[in-house]
N, C-alpha and C positions, 0 to 999 in steps of 0.2 A: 471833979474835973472830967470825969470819964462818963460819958453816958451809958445806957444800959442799949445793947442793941434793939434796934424795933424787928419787930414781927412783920410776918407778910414777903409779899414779892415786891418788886421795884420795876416801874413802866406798865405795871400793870398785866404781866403775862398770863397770870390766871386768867385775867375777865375777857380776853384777845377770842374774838372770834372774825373767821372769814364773811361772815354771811353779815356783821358789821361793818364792815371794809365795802363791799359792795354798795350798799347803801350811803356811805360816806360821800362827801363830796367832793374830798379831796384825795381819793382812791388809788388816782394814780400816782402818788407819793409812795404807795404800799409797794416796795419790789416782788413779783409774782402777784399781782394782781390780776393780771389777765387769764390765770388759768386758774387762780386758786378763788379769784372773786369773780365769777364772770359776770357783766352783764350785756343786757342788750339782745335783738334782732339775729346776731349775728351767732351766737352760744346755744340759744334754743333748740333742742335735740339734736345737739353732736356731740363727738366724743372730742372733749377736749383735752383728753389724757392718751389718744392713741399711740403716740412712740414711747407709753411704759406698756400698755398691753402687748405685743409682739415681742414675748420674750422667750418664745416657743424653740428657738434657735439652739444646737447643741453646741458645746466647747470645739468639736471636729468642725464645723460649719463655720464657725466663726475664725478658727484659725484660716481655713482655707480663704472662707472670703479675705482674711488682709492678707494674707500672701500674694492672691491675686492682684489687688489693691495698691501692693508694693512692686510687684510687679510691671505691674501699665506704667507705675511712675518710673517707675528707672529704665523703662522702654520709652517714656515720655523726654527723661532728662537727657539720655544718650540723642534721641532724633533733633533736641536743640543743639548740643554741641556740636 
């Protein structure tokens, strides 16, 4: 009555590659395609990862920027009411 489990992955996740995707031609079904498969005119030497590179920012810097942040809004909210 009971089968014996099969082996392997399921959908195939080992054999996933991005640089298959690109090539596909149904690509843009992939969500993250656009940065993880890039193609085209448009990706050719640029950085299409630049808002992870800039992470040079310290914990002090980043509090401050949303304080300020929070601040223009609740200077923002107060000048509509």
């Amino acid at each position: 009555m009971f089968e014996p489990v099969r082996g392997g992955t399921r959908g195939g996740q080992a054999e996933f590659k991005w640089t298959d995707v690109a090539q596909d031609k149904d690509r843009e079904n992939y969500l993250g395609h656009s940065i993880n498969a890039p193609t085209g005119r448009w990706q050719k030497n640029k950085d299409i990862h630049w808002y992870q590179r800039d992470a040079k920012q310290t914990e002090a810097e980043r509090q401050e920027e949303i304080r300020k942040i929070k601040e223009a809004e609740a200077e923002a909210i107060a000048a509509a009411l």
